[in-house]
N, C-alpha and C positions, 0 to 999 in steps of 0.2 A: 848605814842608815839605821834609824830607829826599828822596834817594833811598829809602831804606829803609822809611821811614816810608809813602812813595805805592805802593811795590811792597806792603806789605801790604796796605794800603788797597783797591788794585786787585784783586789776587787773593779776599779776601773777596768780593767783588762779583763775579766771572766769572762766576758761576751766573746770577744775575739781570740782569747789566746788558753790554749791549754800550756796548766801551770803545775808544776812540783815543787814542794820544799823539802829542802834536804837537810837535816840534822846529821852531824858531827857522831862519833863514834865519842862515847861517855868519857870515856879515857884518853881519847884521842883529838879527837874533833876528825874535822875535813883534813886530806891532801893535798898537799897547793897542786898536784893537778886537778884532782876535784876541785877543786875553789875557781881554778882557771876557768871550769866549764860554767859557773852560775852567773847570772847574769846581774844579779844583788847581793852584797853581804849585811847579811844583819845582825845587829849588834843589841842587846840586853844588857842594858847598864845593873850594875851588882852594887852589891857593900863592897867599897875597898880591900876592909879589911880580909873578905873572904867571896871575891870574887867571881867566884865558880859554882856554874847553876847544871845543876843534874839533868838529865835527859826530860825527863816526864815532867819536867820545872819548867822547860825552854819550850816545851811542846804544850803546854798550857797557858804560857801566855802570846805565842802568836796565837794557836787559837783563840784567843779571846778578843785579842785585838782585830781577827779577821769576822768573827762574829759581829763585835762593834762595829762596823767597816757595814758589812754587810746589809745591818736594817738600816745604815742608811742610805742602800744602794740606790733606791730611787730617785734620791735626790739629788744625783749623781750628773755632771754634763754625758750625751750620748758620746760612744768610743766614735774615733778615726773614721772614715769612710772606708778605708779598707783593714780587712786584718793585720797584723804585724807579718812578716815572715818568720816561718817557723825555723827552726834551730838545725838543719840539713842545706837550707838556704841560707843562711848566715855563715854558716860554717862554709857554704864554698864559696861564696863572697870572701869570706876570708884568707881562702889557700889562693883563690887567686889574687889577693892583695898582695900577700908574700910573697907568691913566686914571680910577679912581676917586679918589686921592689928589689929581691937578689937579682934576677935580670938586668936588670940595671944598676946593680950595686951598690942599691942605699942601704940594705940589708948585708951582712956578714954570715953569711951560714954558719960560721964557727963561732960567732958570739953576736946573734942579734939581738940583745941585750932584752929589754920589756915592750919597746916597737907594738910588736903582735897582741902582744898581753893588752894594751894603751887603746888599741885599736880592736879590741876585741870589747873594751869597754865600752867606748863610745857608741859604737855601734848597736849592743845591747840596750844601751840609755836611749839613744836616736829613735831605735826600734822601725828598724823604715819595712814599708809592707813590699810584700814579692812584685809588684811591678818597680819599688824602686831599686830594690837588690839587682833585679834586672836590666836596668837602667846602667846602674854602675857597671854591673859585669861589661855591659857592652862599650860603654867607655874605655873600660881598663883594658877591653879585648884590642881597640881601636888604638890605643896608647901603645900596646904592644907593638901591633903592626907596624906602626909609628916611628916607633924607635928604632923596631929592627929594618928598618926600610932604610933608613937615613945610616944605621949603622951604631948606634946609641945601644942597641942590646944584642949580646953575643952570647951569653954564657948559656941562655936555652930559650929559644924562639919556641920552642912547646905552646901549646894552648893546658894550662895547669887545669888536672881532672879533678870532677867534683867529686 
């Protein structure tokens, strides 16, 4: 996504969601396991020819863009009726997505390929608030049973901890 595009993004949500941006190490940038954990990439279009924007360059124009953003929060539509779920609820929504999927083996333990990564995005995008996280878990809980009742999942009837 753009700068401008994630400054709206962000600002919409300030009511309900506490937020970080994370800047890239100068020389480095992010880890694709850090990259794994964000829930937007944002992208700063460059000169072609010399592409590459310095720390204190990239950190001044989303600030700027989030300032923009900002005076016009008021004119803003009001956020969601409930919060988003925060990122400890998402995250075991998530393990328990995967460990049910190896359960039933649509998953590979030894090469589940981007699955998780796919479904760690959507999710993020979705943004469903902790009554719907909850929701799901108890579906996914029920699915388990399910399966393992009938004989459809073997490899770990566990209940996957958060």
């Amino acid at each position: 996504m753009m700068a401008d595009a994630v400054a709206e993004d962000l600002v919409a949500k300030l009511a309900t969601t506490r937020i970080a941006i994370l800047f890239g190490r100068e020389a480095s940038g992010l880890t694709n396991d850090e990259l794994q954990k964000c829930h937007c990439h944002l992208q700063i279009p460059a000169n072609p020819d010399y592409p590459s924007l310095n720390l204190a360059m990239a950190v001044q124009i989303v600030c700027y863009e989030l300032f923009k953003h900002l005076s016009l929060r008021d004119t803003l539509p009001p956020p969601w009726d409930r919060p988003p779920a925060n990122a400890e609820q998402t995250e075991g929504l998530l393990r328990h997505i995967q460990q049910l999927l190896l359960d039933v083996g649509f998953l590979d333990a030894a090469n589940p390929g981007q699955t998780m990564t796919r479904l760690r995005r959507l999710l993020t995008r979705v943004a469903p608030d902790s009554t719907e996280v909850q929701m799901l878990r108890g579906i996914l809980k029920e699915l388990g049973r399910a399966g393992s009742a009938s004989g459809a999942v073997g490899l770990n009837d566990s209940q996957p901890r958060d």
